[in-house]
BAKE-716135 format. One record per residue: residue in three letters; y, z, x of N, C-alpha, C in turn. Coordinates in steps of 0.05 Angstrom, whole numbers. Atoms other than C-alpha are relative to their C-alpha. Layout:
<atoms>
   type       ny       nz       nx      cay      caz      cax       cy       cz       cx
    Ala        Y        Z        X        Y        Z        X        Y        Z        X
...
</atoms>
This chain:
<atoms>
   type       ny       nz       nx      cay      caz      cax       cy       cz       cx
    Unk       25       14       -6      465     -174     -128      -23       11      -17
    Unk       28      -18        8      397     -160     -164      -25      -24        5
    Unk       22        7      -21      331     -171     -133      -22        7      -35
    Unk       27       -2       17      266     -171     -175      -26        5       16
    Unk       25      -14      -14      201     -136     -143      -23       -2      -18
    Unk       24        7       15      141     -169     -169      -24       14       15
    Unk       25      -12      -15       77     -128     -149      -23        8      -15
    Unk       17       -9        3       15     -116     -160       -8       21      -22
    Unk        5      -20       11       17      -45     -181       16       15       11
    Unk      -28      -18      -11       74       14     -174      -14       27       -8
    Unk        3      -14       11       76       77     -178       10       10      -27
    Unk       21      -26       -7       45      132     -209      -21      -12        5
    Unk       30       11        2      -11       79     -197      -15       14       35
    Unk       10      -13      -26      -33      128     -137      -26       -4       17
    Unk       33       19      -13     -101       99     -137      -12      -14       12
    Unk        0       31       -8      -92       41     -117       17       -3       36
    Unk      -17        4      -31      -55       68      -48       26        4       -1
    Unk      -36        2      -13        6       68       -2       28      -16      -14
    Unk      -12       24        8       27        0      -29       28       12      -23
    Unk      -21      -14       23       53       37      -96       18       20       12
    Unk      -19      -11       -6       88       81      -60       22       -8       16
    Unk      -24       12      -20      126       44       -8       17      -22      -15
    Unk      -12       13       15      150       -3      -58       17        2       -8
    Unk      -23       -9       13      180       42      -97       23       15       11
    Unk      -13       -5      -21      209       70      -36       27      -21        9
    Unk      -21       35        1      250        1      -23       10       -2      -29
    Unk      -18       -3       22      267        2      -91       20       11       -4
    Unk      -18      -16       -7      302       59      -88       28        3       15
    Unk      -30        8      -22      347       48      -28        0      -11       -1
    Unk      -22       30       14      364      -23      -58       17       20      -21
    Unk      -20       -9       16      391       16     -112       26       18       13
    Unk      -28      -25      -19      426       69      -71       14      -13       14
    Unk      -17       16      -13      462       11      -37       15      -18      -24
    Unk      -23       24       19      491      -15     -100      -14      -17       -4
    Unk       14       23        8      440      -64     -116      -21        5      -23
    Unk        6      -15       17      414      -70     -182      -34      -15        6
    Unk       30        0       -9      328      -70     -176      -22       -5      -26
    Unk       12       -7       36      288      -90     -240      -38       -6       22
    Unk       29        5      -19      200      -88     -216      -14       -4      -27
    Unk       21        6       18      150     -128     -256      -24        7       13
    Unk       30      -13      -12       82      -94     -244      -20       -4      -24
    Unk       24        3       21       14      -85     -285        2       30       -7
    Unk        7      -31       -5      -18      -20     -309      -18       16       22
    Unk       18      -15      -20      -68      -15     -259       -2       30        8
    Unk        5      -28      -12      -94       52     -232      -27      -11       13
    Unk       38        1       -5     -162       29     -196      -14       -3      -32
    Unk       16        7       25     -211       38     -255       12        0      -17
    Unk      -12      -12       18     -161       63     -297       24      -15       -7
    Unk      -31       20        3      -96       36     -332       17       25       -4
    Unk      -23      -10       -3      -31       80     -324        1       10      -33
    Unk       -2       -8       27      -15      125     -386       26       -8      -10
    Unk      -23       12       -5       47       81     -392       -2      -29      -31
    Unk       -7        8       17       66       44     -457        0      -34        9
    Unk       -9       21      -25       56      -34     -430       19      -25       -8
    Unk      -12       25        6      107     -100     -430       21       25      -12
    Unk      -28      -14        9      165      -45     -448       21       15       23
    Unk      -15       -4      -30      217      -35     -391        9       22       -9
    Unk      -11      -29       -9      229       39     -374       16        6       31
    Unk      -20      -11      -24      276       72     -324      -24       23       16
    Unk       12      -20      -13      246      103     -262       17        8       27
    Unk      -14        3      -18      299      132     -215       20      -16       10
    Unk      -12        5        0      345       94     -224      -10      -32        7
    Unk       14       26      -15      302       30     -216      -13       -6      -45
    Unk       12       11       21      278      -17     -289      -17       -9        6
    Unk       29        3      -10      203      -17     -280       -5      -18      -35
    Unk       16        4       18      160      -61     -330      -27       -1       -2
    Unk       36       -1        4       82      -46     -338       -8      -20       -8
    Unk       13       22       13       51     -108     -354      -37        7      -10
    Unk       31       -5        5      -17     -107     -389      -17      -24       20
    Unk       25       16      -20      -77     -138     -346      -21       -1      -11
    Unk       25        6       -6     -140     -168     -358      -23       21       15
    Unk       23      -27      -10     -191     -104     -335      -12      -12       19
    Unk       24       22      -19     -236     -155     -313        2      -11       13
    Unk       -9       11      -24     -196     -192     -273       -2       23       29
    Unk       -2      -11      -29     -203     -133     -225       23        1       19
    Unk      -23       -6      -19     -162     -130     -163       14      -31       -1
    Unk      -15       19        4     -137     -199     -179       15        3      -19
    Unk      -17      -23       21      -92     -153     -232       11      -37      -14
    Unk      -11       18       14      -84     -217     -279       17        2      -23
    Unk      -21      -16       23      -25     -209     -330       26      -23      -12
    Unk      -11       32       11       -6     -270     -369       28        9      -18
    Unk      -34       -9        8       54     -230     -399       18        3       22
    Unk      -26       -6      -34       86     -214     -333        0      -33       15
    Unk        0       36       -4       73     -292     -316       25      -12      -17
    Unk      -13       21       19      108     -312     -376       36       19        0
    Unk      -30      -11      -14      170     -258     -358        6      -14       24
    Unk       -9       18      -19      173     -288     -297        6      -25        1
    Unk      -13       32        4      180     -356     -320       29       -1       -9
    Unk      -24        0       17      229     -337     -372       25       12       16
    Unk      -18      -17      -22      275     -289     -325       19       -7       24
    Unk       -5        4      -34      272     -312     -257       27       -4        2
    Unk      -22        6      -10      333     -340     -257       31       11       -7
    Unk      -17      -12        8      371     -279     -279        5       18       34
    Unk        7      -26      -16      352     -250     -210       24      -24       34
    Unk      -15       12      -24      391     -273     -137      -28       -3       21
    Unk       15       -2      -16      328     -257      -97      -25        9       -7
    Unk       40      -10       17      240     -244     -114       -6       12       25
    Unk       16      -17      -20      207     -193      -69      -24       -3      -18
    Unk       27        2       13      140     -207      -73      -22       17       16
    Unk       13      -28      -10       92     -149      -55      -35      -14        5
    Unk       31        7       -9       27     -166      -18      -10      -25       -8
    Unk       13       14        4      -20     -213      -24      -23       -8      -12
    Unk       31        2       15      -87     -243      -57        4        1      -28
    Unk       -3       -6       23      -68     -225     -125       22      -15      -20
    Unk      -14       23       19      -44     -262     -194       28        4        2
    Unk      -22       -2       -2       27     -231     -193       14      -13       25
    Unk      -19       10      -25       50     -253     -119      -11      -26       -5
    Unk       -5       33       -1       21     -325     -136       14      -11      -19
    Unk      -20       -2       23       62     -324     -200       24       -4        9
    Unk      -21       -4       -2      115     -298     -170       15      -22       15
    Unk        0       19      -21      117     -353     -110        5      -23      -18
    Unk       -5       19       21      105     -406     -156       15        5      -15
    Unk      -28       -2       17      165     -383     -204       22       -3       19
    Unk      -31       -6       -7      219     -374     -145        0      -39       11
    Unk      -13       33       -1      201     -447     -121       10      -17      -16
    Unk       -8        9       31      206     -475     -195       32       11       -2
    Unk      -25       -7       11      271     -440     -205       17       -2       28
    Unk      -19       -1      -31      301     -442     -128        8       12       11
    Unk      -17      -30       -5      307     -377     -124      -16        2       37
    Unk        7       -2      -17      301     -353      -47      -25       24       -5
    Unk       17      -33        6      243     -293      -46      -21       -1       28
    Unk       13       -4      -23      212     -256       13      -27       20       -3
    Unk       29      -10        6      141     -229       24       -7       28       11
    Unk       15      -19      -19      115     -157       43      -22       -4        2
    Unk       30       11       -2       48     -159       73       -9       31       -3
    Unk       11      -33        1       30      -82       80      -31        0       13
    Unk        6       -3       -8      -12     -102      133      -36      -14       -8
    Unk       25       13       17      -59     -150       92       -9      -23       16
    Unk        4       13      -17      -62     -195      144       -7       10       33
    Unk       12      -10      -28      -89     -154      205      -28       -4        2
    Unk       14        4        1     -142     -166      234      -28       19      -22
    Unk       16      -17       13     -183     -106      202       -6       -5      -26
    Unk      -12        8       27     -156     -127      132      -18      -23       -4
    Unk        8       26        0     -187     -197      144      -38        2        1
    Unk       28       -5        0     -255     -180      158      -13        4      -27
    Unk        8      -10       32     -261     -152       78       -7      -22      -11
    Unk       -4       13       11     -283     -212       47       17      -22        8
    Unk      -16       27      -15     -269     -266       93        4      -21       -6
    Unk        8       27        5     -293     -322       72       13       -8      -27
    Unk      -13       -2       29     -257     -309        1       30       -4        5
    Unk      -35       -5      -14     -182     -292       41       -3      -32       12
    Unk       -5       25      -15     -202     -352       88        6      -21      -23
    Unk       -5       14       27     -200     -399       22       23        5      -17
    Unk      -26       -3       16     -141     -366      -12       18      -10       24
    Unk      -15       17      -27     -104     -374       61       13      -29        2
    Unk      -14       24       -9     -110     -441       65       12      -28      -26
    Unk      -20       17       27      -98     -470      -16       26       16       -4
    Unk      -25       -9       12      -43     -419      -30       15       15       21
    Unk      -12      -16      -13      -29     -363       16       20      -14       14
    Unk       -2       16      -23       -9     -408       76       24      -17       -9
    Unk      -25       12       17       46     -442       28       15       15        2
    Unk      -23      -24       17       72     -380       -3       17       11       27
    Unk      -14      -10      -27       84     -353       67       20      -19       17
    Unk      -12       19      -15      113     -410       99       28       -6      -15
    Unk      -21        3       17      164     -423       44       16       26      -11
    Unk      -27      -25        5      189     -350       38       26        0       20
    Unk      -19       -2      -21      253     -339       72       -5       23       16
    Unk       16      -29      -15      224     -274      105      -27        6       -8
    Unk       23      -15        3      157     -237      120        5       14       -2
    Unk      -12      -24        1      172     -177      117      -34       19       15
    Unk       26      -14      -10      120     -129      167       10       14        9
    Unk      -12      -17        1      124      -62      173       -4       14       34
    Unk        5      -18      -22      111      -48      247       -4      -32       26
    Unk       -1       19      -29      119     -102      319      -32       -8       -2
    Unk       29       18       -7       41      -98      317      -15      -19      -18
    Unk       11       19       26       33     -123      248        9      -31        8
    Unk      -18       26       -8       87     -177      270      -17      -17       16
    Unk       19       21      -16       39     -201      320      -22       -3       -8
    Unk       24       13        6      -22     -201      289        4      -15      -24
    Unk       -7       24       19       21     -247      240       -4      -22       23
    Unk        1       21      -21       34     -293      298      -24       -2       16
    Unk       27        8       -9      -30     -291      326      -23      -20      -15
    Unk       28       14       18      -66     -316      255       17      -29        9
    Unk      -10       34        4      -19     -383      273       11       -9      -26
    Unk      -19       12       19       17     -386      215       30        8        6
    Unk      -27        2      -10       86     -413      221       16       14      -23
    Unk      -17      -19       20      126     -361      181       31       10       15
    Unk      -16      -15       -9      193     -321      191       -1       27        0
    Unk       14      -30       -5      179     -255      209       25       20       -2
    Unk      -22      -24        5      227     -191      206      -17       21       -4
    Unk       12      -28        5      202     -111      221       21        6      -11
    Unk      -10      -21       20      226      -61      164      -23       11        6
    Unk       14      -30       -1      195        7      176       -7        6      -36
    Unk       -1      -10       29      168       35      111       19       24        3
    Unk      -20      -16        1      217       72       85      -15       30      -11
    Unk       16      -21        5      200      156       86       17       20       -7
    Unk      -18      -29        2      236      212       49      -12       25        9
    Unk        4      -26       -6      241      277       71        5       21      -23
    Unk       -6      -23       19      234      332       19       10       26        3
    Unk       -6      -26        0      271      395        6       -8       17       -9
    Unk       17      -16        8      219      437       16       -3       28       28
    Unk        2      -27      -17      199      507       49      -25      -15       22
    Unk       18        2      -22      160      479      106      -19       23        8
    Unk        9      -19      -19      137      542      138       -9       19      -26
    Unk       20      -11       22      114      575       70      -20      -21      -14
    Unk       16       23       14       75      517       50      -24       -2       25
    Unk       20        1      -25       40      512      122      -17       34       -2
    Unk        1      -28      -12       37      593      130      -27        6      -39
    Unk       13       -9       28        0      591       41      -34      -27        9
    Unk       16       10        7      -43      530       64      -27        9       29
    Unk       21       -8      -29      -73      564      136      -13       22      -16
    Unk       13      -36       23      -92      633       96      -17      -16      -17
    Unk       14        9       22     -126      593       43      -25      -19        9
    Unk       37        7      -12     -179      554       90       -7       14       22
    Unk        5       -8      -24     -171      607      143        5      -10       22
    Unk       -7       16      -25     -140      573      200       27        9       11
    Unk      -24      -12      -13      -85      617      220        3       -8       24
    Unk       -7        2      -23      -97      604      284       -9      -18       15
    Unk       14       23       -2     -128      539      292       37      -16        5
    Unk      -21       24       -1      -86      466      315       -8       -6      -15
    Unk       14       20        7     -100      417      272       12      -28       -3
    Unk        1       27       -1     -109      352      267        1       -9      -22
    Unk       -1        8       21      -99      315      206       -4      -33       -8
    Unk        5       33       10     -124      246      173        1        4      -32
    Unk      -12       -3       15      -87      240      107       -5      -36      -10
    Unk        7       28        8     -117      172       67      -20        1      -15
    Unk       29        6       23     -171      141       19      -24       -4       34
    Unk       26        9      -16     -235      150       59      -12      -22       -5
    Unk       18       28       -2     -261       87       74        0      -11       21
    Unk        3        5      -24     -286       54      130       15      -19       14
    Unk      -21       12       -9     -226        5      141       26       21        8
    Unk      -15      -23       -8     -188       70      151       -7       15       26
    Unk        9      -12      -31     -224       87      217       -7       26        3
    Unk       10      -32        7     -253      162      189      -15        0       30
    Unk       36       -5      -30     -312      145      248       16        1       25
    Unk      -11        7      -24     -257      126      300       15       26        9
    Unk      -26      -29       -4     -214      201      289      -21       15        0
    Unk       20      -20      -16     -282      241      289      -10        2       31
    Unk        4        3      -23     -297      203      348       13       20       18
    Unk      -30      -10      -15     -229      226      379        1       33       -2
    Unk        3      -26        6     -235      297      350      -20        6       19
    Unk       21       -9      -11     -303      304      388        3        4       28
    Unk      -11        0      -32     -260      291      454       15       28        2
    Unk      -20      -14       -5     -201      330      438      -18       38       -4
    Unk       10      -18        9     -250      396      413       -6       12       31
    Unk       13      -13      -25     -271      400      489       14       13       18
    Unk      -16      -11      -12     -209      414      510       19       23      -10
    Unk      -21      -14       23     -176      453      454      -13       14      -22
    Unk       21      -17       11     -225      514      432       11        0      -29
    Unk        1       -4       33     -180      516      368        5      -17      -20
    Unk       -1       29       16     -172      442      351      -23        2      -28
    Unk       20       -3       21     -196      439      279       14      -29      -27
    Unk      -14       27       17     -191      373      233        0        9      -31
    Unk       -3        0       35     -166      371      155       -8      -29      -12
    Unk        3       25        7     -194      307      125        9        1      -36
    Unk       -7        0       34     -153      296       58       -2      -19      -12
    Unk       -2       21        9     -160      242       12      -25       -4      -24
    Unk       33        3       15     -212      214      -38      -21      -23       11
    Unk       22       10       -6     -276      183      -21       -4      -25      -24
    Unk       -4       33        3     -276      107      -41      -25      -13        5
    Unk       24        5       -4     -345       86      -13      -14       14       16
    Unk        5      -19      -19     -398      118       33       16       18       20
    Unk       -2      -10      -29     -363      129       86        2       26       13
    Unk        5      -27       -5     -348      199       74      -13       13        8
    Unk       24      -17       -9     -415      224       69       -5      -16       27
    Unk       13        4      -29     -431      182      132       13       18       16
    Unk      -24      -21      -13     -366      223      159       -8       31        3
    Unk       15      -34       -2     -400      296      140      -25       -7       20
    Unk       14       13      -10     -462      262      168        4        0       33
    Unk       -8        1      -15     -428      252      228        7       16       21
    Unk      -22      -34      -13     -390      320      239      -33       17        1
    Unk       25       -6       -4     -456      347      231      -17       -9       33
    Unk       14       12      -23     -491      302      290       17       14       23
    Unk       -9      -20      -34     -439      328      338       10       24       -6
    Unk        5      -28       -5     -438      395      326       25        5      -15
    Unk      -36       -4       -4     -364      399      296       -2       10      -37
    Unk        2       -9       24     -391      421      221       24       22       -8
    Unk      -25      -27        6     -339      488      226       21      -15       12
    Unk      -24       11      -16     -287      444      259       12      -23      -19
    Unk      -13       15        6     -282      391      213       -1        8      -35
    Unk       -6       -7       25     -257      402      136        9      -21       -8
    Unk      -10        9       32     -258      359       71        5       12      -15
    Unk      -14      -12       24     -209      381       21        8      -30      -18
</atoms>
């Protein structure tokens, strides 16, 4: 069998999020089951384009990735009239199109190539359809929704959503789709646990602190305001509760976040690294 994984953006595009990583995650264990995995992507990085040679298929793990070049300016609508015109030409070397998210030129490409060619192909959403998600530019999603999205979805043979609650706030927007939970898939590394914890407490001082941890792009669709909140509870009960906030800062919200830790008192309690 071989599958084709049209997306957006893959990794090392780390910039750009989870997305790239869970992708390539599924990639992976298709291959490790005997299935062969080829992924048409862009260069994307956020502002940046991938230090990656583009439109030349490389091996990544046992997975045939192709970088497509993009349009800059297209923005997060990652437009890439070479990976369009692979996909025309191709498609019908493949059994099955995974098509990765939504909003963007590649998954309406891709949609529009598997109906043209007859190929079956199913959709991840990665949670682009929750309510939170929806609020970003509503009035822009509400309009893609109802000329394209609202097709593409209806005519995949699977949704693909990575958790029961996503599943329902599929069935709640009222679109008639087929639904199916897949967990993102999560390796475990073979690593020293306990010298890695025991090098990173010594190094902000927290030997003897709990902590708490929020691990993401700061931004305020990420709920930074909703886990200080929560922190400000748990601190009353738990003299050594102390938060790690990791990630990069994406729009205000950070500084509203220091801002924040400040107002309730939690300045020595809460840490950006």
């Amino acid at each position: 069998m071989r599958i084709l994984f049209v997306t957006p953006f893959y990794e090392p595009a780390w910039a750009l999020g989870g997305v790239a990583k869970s992708g390539a995650a599924w990639a992976r264990a298709l291959v490790a089951q005997g299935i062969e995995v080829e992924v048409f992507t862009t260069t994307a990085n956020a502002g940046q384009e991938l230090n990656i040679t583009p439109n030349v298929p490389i091996e990544r793990d046992g997975v045939k990735v192709t970088y497509f070049s993009r349009w800059r300016w297209s923005g997060n609508r990652f437009i890439s009239p070479s990976l369009a015109r692979s996909c025309a030409k191709r498609a019908t070397e493949f059994d099955y199109i995974h098509v990765v998210g939504l909003w963007t030129f590649p998954g309406w490409i891709a949609c529009l190539t598997a109906k043209r060619a007859k190929i079956p192909y199913v959709m991840s959403l990665h949670g682009m359809l929750m309510g939170w998600a929806l609020q970003r530019h509503q009035w822009r999603k509400a309009l893609f929704i109802r000329l394209l999205e609202q097709r593409h979805l209806s005519n995949a043979q699977a949704v693909i959503c990575s958790s029961s609650l996503e599943e329902r706030h599929l069935q709640h927007a009222g679109l008639s789709v087929n639904t199916v939970v897949i967990p993102n898939i999560v390796s475990v590394q073979n690593i020293a646990i306990d010298e890695s914890r025991n090098r990173f407490r010594k190094r902000y001082n927290l030997q003897n602190a709990d902590i708490f941890l929020f691990a993401g792009r700061v931004v305020e669709n990420k709920g930074i305001h909703l886990t200080i909140d929560a922190f400000s509870i748990a601190v009353k009960s738990n003299p050594k509760a102390h938060l790690v906030i990791v990630g990069p800062f994406e729009d205000d919200s950070g500084q509203i976040a220091r801002q924040q830790s400040k107002r309730l008192n939690l300045s020595d309690r809460v840490h950006f690294l």
